[in-house]
C-alpha positions as CSV (number, residue, x, y, z in Angstrom):
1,X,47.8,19.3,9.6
2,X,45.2,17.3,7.8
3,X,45.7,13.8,6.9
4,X,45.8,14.3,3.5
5,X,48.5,16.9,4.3
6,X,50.7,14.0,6.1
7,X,49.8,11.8,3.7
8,X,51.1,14.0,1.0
9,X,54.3,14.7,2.9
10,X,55.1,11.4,3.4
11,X,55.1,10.1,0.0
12,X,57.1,13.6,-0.8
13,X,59.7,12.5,1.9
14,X,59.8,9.1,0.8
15,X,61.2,9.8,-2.5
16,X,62.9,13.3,-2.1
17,X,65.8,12.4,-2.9
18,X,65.0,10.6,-5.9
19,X,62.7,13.8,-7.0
20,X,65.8,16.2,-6.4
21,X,67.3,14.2,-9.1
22,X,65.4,14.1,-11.8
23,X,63.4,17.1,-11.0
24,X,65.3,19.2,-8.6
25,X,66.9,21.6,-10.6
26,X,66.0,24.8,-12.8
27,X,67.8,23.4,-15.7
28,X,65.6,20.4,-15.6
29,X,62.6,22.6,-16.2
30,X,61.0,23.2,-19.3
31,X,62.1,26.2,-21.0
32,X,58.4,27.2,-21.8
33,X,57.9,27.2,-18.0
34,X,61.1,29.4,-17.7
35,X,59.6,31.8,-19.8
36,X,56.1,31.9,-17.8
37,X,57.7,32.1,-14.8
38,X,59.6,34.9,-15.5
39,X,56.9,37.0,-16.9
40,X,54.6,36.6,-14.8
41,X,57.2,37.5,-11.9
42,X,58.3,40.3,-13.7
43,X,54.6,41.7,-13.7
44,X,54.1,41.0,-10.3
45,X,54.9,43.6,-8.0
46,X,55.9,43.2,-4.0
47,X,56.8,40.0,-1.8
48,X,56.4,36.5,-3.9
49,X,55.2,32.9,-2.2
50,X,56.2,29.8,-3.6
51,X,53.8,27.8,-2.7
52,X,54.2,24.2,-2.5
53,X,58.2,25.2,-3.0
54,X,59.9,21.6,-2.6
55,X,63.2,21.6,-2.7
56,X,63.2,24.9,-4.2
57,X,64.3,25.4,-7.5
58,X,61.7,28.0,-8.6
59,X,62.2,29.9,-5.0
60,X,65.2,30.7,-6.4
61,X,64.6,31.5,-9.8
62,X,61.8,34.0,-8.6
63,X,64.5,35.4,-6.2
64,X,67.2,35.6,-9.3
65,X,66.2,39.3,-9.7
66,X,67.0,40.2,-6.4
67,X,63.1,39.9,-5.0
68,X,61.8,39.0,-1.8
69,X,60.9,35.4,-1.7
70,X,59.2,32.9,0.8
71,X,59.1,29.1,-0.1
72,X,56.4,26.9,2.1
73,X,56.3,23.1,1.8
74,X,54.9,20.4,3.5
75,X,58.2,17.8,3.0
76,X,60.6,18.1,6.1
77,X,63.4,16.5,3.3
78,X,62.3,19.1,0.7
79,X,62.7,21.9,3.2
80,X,66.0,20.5,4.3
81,X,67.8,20.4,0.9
82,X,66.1,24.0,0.0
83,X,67.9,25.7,2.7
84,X,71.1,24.0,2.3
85,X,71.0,24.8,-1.3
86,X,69.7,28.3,-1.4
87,X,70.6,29.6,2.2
88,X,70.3,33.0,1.7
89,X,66.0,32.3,1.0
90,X,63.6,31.8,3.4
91,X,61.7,28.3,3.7
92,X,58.3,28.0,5.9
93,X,56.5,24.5,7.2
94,X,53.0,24.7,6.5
95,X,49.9,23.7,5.0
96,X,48.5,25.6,2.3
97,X,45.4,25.3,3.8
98,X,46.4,27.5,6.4
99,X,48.9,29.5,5.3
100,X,51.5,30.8,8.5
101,X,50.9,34.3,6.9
102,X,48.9,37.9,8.0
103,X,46.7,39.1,5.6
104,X,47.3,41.0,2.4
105,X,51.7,39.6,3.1
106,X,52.2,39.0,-0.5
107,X,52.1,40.6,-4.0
108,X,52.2,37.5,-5.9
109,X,51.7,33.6,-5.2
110,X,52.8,30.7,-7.7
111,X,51.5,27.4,-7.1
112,X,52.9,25.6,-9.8
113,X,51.5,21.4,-9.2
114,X,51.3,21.9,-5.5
115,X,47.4,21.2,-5.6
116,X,47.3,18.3,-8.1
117,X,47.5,15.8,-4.6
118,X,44.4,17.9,-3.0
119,X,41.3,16.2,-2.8
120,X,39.4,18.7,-5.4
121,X,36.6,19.1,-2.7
122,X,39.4,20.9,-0.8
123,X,40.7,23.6,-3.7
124,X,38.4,26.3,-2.9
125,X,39.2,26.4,0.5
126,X,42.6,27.1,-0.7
127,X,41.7,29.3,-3.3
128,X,40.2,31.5,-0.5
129,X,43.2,31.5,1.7
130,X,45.6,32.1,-0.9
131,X,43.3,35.5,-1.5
132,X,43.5,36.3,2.0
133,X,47.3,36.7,2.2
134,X,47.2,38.5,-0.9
135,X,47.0,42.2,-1.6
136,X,44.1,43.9,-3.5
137,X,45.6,43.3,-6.9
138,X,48.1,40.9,-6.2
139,X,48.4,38.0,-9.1
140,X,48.6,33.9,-8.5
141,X,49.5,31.3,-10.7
142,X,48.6,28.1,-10.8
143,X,50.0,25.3,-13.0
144,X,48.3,21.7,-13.7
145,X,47.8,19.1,-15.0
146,X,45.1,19.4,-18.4
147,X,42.7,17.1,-18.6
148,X,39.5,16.1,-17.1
149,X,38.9,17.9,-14.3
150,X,38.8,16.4,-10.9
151,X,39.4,13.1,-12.9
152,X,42.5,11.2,-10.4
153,X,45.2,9.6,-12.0
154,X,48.0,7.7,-10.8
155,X,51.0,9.8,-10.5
156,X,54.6,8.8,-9.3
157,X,54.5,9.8,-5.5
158,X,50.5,10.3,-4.8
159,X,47.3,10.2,-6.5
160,X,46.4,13.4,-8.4
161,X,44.0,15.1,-10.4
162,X,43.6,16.6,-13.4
163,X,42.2,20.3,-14.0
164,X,41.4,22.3,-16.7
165,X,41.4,26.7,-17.2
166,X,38.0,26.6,-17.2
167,X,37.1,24.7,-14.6
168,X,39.8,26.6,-12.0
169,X,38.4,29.8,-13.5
170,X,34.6,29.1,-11.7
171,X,36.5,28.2,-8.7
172,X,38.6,31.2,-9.1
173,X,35.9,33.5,-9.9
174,X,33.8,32.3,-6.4
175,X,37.6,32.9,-4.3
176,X,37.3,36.6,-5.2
177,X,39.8,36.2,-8.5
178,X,39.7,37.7,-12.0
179,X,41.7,35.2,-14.7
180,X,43.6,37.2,-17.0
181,X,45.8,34.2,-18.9
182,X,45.5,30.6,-19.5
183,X,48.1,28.5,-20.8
184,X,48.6,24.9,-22.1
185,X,51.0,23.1,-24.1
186,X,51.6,19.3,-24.8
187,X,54.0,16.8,-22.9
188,X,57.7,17.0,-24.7
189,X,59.4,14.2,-25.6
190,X,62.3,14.6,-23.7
191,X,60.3,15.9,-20.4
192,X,59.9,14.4,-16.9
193,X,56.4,14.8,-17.5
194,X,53.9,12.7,-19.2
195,X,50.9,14.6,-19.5
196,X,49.8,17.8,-21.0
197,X,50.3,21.1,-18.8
198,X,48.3,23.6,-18.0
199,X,48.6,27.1,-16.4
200,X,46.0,29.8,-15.4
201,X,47.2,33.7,-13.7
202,X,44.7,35.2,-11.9
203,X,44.3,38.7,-10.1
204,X,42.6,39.3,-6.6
205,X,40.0,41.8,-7.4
């Protein structure tokens, strides 16, 4: 593991309990994200990866139609309350950046905010590994943060960046991926959140 990587799931660990509260729970999602979710799991055939799971709320949504599901995160204390919440799921320790997986393993990958703490230097690294355990065809979606991308800001456990659809669509492009959606809508009211959000699904061609 990196030192970003520890870095990253220290501050995760730090606060984990205080995240599971106010974040930790599907009902606490936006319905808008819901809605994404489900479709695009719904269009995505074989295994899923949650990547970036924490304590694994949307593991378990992706499993709620009875598919195959593997959650990975870096947090020892997100790992810990996903498997005592959902123990009938599957939850890996790893790095994204080298993902515990064979190649072609999974149909579909969501990585929804689990690179807005990676140095943006870092993301096509990523990119390309999330291709390689991916089958010809298989989809990933990413959700962010929209704004300037690569700009940092100062978010509640790490810093993080901002990204935008077109900028993750050259990086995407150069990983071996063919966008097919965007998405964005602006921070609600009533939202953990503060920002605006953004999503891009992508296909490995």
């Amino acid at each position: 593991m990196i030192d970003s990587d520890a870095a990253i799931a220290a501050a995760y660990d730090a606060r984990a309990v205080e995240y599971i509260e106010i974040a930790g729970s599907i009902d606490q999602m936006e319905a808008a994200d819901r809605g994404l979710i489900d479709q695009w799991r719904e269009a995505t055939p074989g295994r899923l990866l949650d990547a970036g799971c924490g304590p694994g709320q949307w593991s378990e949504f992706l499993h709620n139609s009875n598919r195959d599901v593997i959650g990975l995160d870096l947090s020892d204390e997100f790992l810990a309350a996903a498997r005592s919440r959902y123990p009938h799921l599957r939850f890996d320790h790893g790095s994204l950046r080298d993902l515990p997986y064979e190649d072609a393993s999974f149909g579909g990958i969501l990585a929804w905010y689990s690179l807005i703490h990676t140095p943006p230097e870092e993301i096509p690294a990523i990119l390309h590994e999330f291709g390689r355990v991916l089958i010809p065809g298989g989809s990933l979606l990413i959700g962010f943060f929209d704004g300037q991308p690569r700009e940092s800001f100062s978010h509640a456990i790490a810093p993080a960046h901002f990204w935008s659809a077109d900028s993750l669509e050259e990086l995407l492009a150069n990983a071996g991926f063919t966008l097919t959606a965007t998405d964005h809508r602006p921070r609600t009211p009533d939202e953990v959140s503060q920002r605006a959000h953004g999503a891009v699904t992508s296909i490995k061609r």
